[in-house]
KOLLO-113120 format. One line per field, with one value per residue (C-alpha): x, z, y; residue in three letters; residue number from 1. Coordinates in Angstrom, 1 decimal, always signed. Each point is the difference from the previous one (the first is absolute). Example, Ala and Ser with C-alpha at 12.3 -4.5 7.8 and 13.67 -1.06 7.14 Angstrom:
# KOLLO-113120
u: c(+12.3_+1.4)
w: c(+7.8_-0.7)
v: c(-4.5_+3.4)
resn: c(Ala_Ser)
resi: c(1_2)
END
This chain:
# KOLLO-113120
u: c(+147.9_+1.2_-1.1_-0.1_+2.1_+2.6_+2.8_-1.1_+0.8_-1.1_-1.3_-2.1_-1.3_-0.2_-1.3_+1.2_-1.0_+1.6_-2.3_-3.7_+1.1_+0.6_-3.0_-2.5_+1.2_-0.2_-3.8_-1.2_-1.1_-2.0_-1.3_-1.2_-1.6_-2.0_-0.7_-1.6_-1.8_-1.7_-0.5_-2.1_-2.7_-2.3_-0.6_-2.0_-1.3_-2.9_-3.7_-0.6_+2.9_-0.2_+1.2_+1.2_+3.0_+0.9_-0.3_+1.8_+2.8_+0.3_+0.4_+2.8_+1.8_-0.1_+1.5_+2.9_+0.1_+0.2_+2.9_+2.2_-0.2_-2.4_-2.4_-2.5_-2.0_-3.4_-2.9_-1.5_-2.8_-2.0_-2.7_-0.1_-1.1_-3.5_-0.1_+1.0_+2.2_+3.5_+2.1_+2.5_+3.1_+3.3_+1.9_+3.1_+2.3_+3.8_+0.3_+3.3_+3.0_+0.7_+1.6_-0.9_-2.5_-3.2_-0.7_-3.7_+0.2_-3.3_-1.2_-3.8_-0.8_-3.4_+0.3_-1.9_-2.2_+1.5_-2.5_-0.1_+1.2_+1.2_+2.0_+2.3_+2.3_+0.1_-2.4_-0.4_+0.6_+2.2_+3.6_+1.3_+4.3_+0.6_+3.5_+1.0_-3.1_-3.1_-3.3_-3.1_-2.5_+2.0_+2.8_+1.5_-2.4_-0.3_+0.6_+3.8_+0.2_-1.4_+3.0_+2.3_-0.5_-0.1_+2.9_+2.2_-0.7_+0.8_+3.3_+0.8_-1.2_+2.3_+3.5_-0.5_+0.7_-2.3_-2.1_-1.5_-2.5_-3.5_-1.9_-3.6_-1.8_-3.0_-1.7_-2.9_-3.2_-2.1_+3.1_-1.5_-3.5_+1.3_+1.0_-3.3_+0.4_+3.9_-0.8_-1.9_+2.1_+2.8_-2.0_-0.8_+3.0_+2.3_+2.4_+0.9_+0.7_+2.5_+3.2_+3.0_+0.4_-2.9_+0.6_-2.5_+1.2_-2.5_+1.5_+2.4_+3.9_+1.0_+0.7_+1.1_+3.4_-0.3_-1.2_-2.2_-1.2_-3.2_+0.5_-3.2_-3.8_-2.4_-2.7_-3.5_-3.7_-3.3_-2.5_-3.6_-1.9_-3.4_-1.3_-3.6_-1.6_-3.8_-2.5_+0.0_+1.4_-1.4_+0.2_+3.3_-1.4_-3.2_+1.9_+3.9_+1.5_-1.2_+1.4_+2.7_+0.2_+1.1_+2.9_+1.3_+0.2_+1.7_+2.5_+0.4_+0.9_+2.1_+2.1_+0.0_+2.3_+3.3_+2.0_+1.0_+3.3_-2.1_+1.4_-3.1_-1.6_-2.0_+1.3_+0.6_+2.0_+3.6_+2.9_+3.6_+3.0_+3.0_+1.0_+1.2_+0.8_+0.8_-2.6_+0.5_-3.7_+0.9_+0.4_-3.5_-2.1_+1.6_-0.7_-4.0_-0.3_-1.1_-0.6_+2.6_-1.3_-1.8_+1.9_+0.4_-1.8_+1.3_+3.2_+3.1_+1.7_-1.2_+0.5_-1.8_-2.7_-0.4_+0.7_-0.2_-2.7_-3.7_-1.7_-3.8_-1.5_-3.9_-0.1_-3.5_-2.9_-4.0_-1.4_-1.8_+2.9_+0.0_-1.9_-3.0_+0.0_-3.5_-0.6_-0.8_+1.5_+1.4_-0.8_+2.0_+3.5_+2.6_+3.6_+2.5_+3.8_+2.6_+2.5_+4.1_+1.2_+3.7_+1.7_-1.0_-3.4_-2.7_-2.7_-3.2_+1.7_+0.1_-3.7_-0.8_+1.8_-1.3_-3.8_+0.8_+1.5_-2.9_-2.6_+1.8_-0.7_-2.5_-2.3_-2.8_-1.8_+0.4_-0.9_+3.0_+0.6_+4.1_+1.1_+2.7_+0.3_+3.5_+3.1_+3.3_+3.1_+3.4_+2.9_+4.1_+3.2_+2.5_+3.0_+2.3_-1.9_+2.1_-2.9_-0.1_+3.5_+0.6_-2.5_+2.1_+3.1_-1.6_-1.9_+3.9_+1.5_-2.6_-0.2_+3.5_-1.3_-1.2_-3.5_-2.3_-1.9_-3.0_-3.2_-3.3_-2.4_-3.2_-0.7_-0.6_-2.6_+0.6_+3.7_-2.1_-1.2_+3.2_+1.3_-2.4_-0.5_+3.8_+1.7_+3.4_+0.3_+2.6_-1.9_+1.2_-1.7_+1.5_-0.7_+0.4_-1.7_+1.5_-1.1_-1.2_-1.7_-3.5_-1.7_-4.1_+0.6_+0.0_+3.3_+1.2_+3.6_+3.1_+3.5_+1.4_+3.6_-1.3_-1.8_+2.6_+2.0_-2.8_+0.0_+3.4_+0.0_-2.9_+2.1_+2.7_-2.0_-1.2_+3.8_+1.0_-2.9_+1.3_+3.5_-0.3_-3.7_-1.2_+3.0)
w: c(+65.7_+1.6_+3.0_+1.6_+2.5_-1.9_+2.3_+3.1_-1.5_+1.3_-3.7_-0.5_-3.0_-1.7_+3.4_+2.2_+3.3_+2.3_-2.1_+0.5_+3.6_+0.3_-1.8_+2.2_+3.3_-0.7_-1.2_+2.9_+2.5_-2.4_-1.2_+3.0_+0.3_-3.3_+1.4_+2.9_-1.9_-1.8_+2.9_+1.7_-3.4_+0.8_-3.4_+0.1_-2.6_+1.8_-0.8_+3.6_-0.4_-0.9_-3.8_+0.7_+1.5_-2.8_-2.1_+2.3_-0.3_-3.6_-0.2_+3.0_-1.9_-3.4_+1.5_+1.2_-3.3_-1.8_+2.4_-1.5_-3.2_-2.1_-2.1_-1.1_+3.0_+0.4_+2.5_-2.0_+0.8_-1.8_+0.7_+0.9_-1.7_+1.3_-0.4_+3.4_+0.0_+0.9_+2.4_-1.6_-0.8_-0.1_-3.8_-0.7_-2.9_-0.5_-3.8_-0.4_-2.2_-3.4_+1.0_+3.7_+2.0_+1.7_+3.7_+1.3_+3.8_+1.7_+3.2_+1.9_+1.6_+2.0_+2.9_+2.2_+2.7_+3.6_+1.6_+3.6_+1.5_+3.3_-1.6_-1.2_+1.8_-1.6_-2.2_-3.1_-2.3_+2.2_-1.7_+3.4_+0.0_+3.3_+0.2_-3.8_-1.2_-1.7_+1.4_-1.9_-2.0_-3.9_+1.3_-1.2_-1.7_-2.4_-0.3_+1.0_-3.4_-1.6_+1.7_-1.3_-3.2_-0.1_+2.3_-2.1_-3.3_+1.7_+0.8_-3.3_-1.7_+2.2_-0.4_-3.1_-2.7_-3.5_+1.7_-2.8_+1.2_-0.4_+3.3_+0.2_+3.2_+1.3_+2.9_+0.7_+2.2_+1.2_+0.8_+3.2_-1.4_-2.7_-2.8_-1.7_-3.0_-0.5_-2.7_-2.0_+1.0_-1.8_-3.1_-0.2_+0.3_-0.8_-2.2_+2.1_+2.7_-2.2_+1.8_-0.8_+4.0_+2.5_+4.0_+2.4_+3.0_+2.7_+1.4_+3.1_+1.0_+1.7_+2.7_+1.7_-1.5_-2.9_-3.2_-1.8_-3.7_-0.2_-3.1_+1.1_+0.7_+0.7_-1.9_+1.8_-0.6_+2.7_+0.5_+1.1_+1.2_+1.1_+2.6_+0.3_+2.4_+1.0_-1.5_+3.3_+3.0_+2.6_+3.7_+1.0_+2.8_-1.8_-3.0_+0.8_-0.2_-3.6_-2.0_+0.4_-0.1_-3.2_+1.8_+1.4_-3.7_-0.6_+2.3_-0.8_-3.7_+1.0_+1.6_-2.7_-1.9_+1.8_+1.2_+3.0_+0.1_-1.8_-3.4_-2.5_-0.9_-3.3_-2.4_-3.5_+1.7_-0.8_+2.6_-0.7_+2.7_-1.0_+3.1_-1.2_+3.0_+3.8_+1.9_+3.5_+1.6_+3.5_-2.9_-1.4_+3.4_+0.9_-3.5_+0.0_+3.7_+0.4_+3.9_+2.0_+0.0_-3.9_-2.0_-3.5_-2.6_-3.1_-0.8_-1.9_-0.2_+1.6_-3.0_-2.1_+2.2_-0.7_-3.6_-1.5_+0.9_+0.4_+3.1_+0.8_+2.4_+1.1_+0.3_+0.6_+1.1_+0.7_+3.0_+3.0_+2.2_+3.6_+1.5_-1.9_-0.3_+1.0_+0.4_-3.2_-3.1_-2.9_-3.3_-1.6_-0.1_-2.8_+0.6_-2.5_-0.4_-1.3_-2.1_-0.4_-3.1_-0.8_-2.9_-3.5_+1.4_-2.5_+2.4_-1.8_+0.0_+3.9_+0.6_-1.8_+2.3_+2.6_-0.9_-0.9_+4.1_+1.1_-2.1_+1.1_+3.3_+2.6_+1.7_+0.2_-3.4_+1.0_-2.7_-1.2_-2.0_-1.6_-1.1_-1.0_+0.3_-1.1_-1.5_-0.2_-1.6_+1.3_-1.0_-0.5_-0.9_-2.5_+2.2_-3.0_-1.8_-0.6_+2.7_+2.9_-0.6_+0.8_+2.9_+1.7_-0.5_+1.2_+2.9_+1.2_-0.7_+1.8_+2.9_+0.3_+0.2_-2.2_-0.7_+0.6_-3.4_+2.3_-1.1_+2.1_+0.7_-1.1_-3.1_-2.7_-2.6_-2.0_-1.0_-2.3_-2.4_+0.3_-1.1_-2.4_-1.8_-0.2_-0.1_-1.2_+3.4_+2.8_+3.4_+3.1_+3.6_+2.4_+3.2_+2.7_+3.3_+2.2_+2.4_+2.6_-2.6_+0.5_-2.7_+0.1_+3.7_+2.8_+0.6_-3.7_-0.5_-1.8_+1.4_-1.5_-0.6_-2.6_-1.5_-0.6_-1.1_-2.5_-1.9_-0.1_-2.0_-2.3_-1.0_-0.7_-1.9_-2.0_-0.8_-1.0_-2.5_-1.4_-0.2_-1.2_-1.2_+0.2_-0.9)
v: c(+203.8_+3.0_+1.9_+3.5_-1.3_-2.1_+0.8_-2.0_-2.8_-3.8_-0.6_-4.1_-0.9_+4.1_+1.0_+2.7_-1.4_+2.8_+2.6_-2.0_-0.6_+3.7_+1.1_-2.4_+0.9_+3.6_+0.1_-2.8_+2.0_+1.4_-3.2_-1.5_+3.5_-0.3_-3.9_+1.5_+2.3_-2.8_-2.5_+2.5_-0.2_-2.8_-1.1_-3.5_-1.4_-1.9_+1.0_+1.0_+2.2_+4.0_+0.0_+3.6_-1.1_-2.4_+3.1_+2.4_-3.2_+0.0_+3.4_+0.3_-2.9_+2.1_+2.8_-1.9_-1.9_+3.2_+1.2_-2.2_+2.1_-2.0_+1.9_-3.1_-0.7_-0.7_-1.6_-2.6_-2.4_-2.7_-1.8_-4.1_-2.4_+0.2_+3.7_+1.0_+3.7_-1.3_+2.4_+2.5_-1.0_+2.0_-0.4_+2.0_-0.3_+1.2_-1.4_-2.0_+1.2_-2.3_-3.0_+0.2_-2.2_+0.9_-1.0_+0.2_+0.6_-1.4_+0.4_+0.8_+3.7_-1.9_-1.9_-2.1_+1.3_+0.6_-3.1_+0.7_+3.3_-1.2_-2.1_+2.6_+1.2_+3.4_+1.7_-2.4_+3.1_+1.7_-0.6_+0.0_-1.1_-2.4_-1.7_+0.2_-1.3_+2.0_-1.0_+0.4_-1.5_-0.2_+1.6_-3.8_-1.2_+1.7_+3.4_-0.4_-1.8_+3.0_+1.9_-2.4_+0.1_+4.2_+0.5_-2.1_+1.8_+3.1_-0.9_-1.9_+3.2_+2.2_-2.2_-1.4_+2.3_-0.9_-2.8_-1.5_-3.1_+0.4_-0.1_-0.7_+0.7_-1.9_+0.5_-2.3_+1.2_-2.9_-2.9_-0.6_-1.2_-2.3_+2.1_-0.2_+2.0_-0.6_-2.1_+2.4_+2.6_-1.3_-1.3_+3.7_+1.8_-3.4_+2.5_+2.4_-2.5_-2.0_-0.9_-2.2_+0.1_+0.0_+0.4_-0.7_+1.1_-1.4_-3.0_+0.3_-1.1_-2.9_+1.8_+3.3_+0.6_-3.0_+1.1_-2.2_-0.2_-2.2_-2.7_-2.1_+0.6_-2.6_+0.2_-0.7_-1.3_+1.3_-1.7_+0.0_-2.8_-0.6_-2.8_-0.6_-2.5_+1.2_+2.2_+2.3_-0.1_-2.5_-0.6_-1.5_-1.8_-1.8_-0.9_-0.4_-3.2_-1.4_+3.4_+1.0_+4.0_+2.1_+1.3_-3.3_-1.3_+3.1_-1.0_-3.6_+1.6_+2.5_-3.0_-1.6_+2.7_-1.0_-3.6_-0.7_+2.2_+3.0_-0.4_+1.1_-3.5_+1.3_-2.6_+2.1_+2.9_+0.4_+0.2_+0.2_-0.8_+2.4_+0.9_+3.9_+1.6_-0.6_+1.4_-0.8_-1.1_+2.1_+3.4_-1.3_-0.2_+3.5_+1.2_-1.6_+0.5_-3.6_-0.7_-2.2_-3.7_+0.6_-3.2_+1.1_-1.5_-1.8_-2.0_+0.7_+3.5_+2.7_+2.8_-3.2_-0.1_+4.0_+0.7_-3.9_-1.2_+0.2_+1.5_+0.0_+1.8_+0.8_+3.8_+0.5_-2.3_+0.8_-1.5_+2.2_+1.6_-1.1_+3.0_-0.7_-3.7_-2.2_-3.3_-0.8_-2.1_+1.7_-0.5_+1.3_+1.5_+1.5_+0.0_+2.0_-1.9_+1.9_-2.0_+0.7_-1.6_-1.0_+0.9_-1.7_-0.3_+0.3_+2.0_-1.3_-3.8_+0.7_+1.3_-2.9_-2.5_+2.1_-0.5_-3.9_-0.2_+1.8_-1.9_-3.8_+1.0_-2.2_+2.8_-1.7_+0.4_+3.9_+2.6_+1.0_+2.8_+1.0_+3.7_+1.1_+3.7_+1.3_-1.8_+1.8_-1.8_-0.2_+1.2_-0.5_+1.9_-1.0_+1.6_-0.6_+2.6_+3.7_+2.0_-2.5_-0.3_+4.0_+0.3_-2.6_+1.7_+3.1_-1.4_-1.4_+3.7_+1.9_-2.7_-0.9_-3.8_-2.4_+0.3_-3.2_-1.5_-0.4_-1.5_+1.8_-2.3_+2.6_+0.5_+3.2_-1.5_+3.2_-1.0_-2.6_+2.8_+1.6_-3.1_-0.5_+3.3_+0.4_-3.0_+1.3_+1.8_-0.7_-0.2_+1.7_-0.5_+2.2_+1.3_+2.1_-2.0_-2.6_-2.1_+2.2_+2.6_-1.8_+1.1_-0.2_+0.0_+2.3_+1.7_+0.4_+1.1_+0.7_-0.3_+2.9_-1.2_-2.3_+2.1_+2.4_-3.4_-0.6_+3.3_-0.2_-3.6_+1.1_+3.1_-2.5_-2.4_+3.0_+1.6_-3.9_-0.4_+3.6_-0.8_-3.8_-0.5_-3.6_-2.1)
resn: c(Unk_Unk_Unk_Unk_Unk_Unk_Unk_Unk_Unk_Unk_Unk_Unk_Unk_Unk_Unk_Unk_Unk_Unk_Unk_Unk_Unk_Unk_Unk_Unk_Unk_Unk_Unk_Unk_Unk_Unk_Unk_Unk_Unk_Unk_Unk_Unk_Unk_Unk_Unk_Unk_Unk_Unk_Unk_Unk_Unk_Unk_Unk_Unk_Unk_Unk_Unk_Unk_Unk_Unk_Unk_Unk_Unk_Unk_Unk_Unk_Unk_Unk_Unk_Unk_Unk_Unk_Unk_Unk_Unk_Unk_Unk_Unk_Unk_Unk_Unk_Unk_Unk_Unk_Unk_Unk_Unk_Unk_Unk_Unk_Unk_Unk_Unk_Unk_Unk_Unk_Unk_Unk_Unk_Unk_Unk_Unk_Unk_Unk_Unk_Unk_Unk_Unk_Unk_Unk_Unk_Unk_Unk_Unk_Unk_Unk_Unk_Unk_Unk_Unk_Unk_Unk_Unk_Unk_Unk_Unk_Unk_Unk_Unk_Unk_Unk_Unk_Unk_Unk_Unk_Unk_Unk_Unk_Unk_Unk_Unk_Unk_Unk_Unk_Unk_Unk_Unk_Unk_Unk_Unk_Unk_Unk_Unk_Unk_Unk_Unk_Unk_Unk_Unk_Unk_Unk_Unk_Unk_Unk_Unk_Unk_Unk_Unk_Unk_Unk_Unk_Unk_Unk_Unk_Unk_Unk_Unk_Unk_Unk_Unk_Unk_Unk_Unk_Unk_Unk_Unk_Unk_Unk_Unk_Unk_Unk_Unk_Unk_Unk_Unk_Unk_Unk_Unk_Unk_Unk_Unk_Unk_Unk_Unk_Unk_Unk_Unk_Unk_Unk_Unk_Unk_Unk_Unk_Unk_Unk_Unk_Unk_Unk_Unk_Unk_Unk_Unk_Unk_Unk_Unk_Unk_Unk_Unk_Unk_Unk_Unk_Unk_Unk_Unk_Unk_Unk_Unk_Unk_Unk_Unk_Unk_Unk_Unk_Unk_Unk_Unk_Unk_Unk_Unk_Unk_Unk_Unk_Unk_Unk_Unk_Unk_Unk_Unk_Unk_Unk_Unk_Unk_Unk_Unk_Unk_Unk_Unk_Unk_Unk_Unk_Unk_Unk_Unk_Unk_Unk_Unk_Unk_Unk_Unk_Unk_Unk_Unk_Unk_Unk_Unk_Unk_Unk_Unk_Unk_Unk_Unk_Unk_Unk_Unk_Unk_Unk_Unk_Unk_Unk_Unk_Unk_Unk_Unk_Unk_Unk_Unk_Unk_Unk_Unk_Unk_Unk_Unk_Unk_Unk_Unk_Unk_Unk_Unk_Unk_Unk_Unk_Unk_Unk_Unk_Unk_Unk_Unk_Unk_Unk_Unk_Unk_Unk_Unk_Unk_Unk_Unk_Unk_Unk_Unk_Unk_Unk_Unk_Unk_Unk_Unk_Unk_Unk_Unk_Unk_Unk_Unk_Unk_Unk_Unk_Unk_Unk_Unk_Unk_Unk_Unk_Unk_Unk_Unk_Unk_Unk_Unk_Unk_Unk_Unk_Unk_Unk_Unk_Unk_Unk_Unk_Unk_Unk_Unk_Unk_Unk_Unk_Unk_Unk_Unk_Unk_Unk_Unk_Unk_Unk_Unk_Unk_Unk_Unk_Unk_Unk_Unk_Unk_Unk_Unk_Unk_Unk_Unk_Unk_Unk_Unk_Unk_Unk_Unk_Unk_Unk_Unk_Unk_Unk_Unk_Unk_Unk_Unk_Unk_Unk_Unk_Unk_Unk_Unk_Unk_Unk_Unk_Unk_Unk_Unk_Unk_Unk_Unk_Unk_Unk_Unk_Unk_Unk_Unk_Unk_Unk_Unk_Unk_Unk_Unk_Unk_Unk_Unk_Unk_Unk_Unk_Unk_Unk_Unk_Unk_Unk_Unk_Unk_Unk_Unk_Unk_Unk_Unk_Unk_Unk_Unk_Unk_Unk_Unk_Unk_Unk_Unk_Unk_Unk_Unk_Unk_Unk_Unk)
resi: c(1_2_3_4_5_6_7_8_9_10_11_12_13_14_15_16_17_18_19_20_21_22_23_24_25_26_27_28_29_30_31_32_33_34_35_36_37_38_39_40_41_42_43_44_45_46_47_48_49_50_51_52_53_54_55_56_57_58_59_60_61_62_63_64_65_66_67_68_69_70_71_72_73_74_75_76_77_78_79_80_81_82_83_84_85_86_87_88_89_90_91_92_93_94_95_96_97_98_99_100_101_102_103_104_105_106_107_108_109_110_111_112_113_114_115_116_117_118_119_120_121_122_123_124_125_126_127_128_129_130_131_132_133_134_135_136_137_138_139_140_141_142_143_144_145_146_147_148_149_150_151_152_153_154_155_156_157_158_159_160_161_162_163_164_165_166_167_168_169_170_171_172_173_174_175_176_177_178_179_180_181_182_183_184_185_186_187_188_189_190_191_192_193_194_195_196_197_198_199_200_201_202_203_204_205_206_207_208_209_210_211_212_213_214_215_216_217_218_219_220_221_222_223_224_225_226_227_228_229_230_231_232_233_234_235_236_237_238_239_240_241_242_243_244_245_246_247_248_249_250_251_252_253_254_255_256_257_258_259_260_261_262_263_264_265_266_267_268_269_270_271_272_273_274_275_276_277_278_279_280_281_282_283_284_285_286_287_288_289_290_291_292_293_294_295_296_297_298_299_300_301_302_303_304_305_306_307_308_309_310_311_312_313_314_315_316_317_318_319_320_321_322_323_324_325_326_327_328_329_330_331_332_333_334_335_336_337_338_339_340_341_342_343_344_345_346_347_348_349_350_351_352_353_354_355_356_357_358_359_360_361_362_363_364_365_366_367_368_369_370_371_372_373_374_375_376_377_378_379_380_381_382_383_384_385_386_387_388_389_390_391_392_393_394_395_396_397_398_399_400_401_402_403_404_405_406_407_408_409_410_411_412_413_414_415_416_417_418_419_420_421_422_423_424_425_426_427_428_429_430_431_432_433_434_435_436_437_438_439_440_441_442_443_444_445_446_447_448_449_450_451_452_453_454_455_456_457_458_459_460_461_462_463_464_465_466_467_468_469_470_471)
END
């Protein structure tokens, strides 16, 4: 490979690093411009949301899409499975050169709604810069993906004379609410989204300053379940004492879900002790804002505990709130359980252990009623493999540290049919959040350094795959 600048030397595997270096520094202010541009679109994907904006989204992200010289884009939608209209899509294509590889670069132009105003400390869709760091709602997750994934293109394009991979943009609109027509979306348009590389960058770095790439997802099981004691509510006071209230057997279930130290006690769910990386428990209760005094649950490592193994929590649960309650016994009650599975984890072989936990279960000859309501597997890198291989050595270059093989403790169910629809593809999950980014929360940001370090690697990973291909 040769570049436009070929005389500033510091050449690493066919790349001109000096060049990309060069070319991303000169065009970032007018990246985080474009970012801000696009953080200031509320485009939600929620139903109580105005779908205008997710419109007015795809068609800001299409502009910049088409700024970096491609001809083939388009704002696509399909419908879901049950005939619901999807939200539009971004898909640009840059057709590769003979011999060269394609790289699909994914990422999500909706975000999730600003909750609570007074919360925020600036306006949600302001795009407002505070100490380094971009606050906004998307401005990391994950529009700063989107910017990513442009911005380097621009500057492989400008220092890299001939580029010759293929690059595939995809730019997903409803993320935030599940992904519900991804599925179809690919079945549909499964050829023009064919990659021998796919990176999803929506994950986050170890930390401010490390680099990460994400080799591991938990996969993950929800669940619904349903508690009936009485026909109708009754007077607490004439008829406490002999039932016991749905609620309470809600509770004495709930328990029921961990031991003693708060390791998950659902026999048939997988755990694994590898002990992959030192992460020091004072770093994790800064990191998760636990309070002083909290005693952290689970035994063995602590990245185990995270990435490894399984984690159940109750993230929703119908009983009368406080302010309204009566004296009166409930009948009934639902509580919802979200599910983190480890690695190798069949997710149906889960909800089933799940349902048989629930099911062995004293409560009192309680009705009770199991549903699972999503199931998302998990998912692993083969680092030896030619991509994962590169985007380490460009995470390190653009860094100037070695980047962390991180497993994230979340999951993307999506990266199943990914999987599954192209199974000769290498997997990337980068990112460009850290700790502090708190996406979904209030306060959203993006330390900016990194960021500019993250278009930087991806324009290195992308001048590798041109200069060696996938050996």
């Amino acid at each position: 490979m040769t570049t436009s600048d070929s005389t500033t030397g510091s050449v690493d595997h066919g790349v001109d690093l000096d060049a990309l270096t060069e070319r991303v520094n000169r065009a970032f202010e007018q990246t985080v411009s474009e970012l801000k541009s696009l953080v200031a679109i509320p485009g939600i994907a929620w139903e109580a949301f105005d779908a205008a904006e997710l419109d007015r989204s795809a068609e800001a992200v299409a502009a910049l899409v088409r700024s970096t010289g491609m001809d083939d884009v388009r704002i696509l939608s399909v419908d879901t499975e049950d005939g619901v209209p999807g939200a539009p899509a971004v898909v640009g294509r840059r057709p590769a050169q003979p011999g060269k590889p394609t790289i699909l670069l994914y990422a999500h132009h909706d975000v999730q709604p600003p909750g609570d105003a007074e919360l925020w400390q600036t306006s949600p869709f302001g795009a407002t810069e505070i100490d380094g760091r971009l606050f906004g709602r998307g401005a990391a997750d994950d529009k700063a993906g989107i910017m990513v994934h442009i911005a380097s293109l621009r500057a492989v394009l400008d220092a890299v004379e001939d580029f010759g991979v293929g690059v595939t943009y995809f730019f997903e609109g409803e993320e935030e609410a599940g992904s519900p027509s991804f599925r179809p979306f690919l079945e549909q348009h499964r050829d023009a989204l064919a990659a021998d590389v796919i990176v999803v960058a929506d994950s986050s770095n170890w930390k401010v300053g490390v680099p990460a790439l994400t080799t591991s997802l938990r996969g993950m099981v929800g669940a619904v379940i349903d508690i009936r004691v009485l026909e109708h509510a009754v007077h607490s006071g004439m008829f406490g004492g002999p039932v016991l209230d749905a609620p309470t057997l809600a509770a004495r279930l709930i328990a029921s879900f961990h031991d003693d130290q708060g390791n998950v006690a659902v026999e048939g769910l997988l755990a694994r002790d590898t002990d992959p990386v030192d992460y020091p428990e004072a770093d994790f209760r800064a990191d998760s804002s636990v309070l002083d005094g909290v005693r952290l649950a689970g035994s063995g490592a602590l990245a185990d505990r995270l990435w490894n193994k399984p984690a159940l929590s109750v993230i929703g649960i119908d009983v009368p709130s406080v302010a309204v309650s009566s004296n009166t016994l409930q009948p009934a009650t639902r509580v919802k359980i979200s599910v983190r599975l480890a690695p190798g984890q069949d997710p149906q072989a889960a909800a089933d252990a799940l349902q048989r936990h629930v099911e062995a279960q004293d409560l009192f000859g309680a009705q009770v009623d199991f549903t699972a309501v999503e199931q998302g597997n998990a998912f692993a890198t083969d680092t030896t493999a030619a991509a994962p291989r590169a985007s380490l050595w460009s995470l390190e270059k653009a860094w100037g540290v070695t980047p962390v093989e991180t497993g994230i403790g979340g999951s993307i169910p999506f990266i199943a049919d990914l999987l599954e629809l192209y199974p000769q593809a290498q997997i990337l999950v980068t990112g460009v959040e850290d700790p502090d980014s708190r996406a979904h929360s209030a306060n959203e940001s993006l330390h900016l350094e990194d960021f500019r370090k993250a278009i930087l690697a991806e324009a290195l990973l992308l001048a590798r795959l041109d200069a060696e291909g996938l050996q």
